[in-house]
N, C-alpha and C positions, 0 to 999 in steps of 0.2 A: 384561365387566360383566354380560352377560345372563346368564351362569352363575351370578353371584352374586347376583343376582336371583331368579333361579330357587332355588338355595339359600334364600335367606332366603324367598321365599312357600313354598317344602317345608316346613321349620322352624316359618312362622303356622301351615301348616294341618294337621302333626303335634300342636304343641301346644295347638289348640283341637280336635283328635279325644281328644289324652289328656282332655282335662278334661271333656269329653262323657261317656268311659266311665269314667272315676274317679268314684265318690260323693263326697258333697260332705264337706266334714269336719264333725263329729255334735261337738256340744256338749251337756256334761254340763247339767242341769234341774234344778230346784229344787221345795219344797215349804214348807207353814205344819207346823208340831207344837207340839204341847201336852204337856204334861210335868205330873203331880204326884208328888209325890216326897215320904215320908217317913223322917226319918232318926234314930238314936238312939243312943247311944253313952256309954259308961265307957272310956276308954283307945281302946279297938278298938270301931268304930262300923260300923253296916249301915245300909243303906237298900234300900226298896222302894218301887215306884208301879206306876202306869201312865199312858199316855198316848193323842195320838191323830197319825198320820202324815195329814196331806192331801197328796196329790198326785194332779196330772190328773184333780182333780174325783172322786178316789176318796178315802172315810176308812180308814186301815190301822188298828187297833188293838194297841196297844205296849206289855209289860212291859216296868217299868227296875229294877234289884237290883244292890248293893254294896257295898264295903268299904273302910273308914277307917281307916289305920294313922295313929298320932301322940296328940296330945293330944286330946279329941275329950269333951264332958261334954253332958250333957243330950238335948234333941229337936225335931223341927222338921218343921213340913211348908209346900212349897215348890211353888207352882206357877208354871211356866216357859210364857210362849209365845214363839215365833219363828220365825225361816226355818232352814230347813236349804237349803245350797245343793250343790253338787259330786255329784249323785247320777243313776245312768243309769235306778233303778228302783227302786221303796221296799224288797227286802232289802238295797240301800247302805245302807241306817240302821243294820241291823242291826252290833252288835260291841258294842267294850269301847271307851271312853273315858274317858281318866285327866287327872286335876286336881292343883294343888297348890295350896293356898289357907290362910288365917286369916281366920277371920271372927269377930263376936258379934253374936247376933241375943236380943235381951230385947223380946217383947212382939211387934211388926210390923217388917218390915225390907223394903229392896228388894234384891233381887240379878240381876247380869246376870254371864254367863258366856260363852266362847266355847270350843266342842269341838272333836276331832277325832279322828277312828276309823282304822284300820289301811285300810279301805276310800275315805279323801279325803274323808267325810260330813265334811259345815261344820254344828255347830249355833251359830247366835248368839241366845243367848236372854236373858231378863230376865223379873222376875215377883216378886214379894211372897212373904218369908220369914213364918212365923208361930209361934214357940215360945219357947225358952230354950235355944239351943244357941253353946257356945265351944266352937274348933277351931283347930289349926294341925296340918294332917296331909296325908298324900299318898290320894285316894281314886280310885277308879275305879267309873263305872258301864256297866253293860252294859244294852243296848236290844236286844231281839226282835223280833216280831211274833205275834201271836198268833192 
């Protein structure tokens, strides 16, 4: 019995030495962004903006630009606020982010969206449409830093 005693206090105090010198496990961090977005389109549609990343109490400044394949008429501009979550450092924002969607916005509208980049970036945003644009089309936008 005393050997296995001995065993199992070796074993406590192995596995509270590994976890002393093990780091702790690091959790991905989150931020606010701000998004305006202009978009316009006959058949094949673009858009451009910019925006603003906050994180850890720093503002990043963000170009977004892209492209609309589908049915796609008229123009619109769109500004998004929300979190972005799943990110270790504000260039995780950066990439291409692709949608599929139909909308019609005549006059004011609201919209909320939820993204995702090749990089795990989460954006869940919402924010007020303002123009004349119908769409049923596949688009993607790309976010930088500038």
């Amino acid at each position: 019995m005393t050997i296995a005693s001995s065993l199992r206090g070796l074993l406590v105090a192995l596995t509270a030495a590994a976890g002393a010198i093990l780091p702790a496990t690091a959790h991905a961090d989150g931020g606010f962004i701000t998004l305006t977005i202009y978009k316009a389109g006959w058949i094949i549609g673009g858009s451009g903006g910019s925006g603003v990343l906050n994180f850890h109490g720093r503002a990043y400044p963000l170009s977004t630009g892209g492209i609309d394949y589908g049915l796609v008429f008229g123009g619109s501009r769109t500004v998004l606020r929300g979190r972005v979550s799943n990110i270790w450092r504000p260039s995780d924002v950066e990439g291409v982010y692709g949608a599929a969607g139909a909308g019609l916005a005549v006059g004011r509208g609201v919209r909320g969206i939820i993204l995702t980049n090749q990089k795990g970036a989460v954006l869940e945003l919402s924010g007020e449409q303002v123009g004349l644009l119908a769409n049923v089309d596949l688009s993607g936008l790309a976010i930088t830093i500038r």
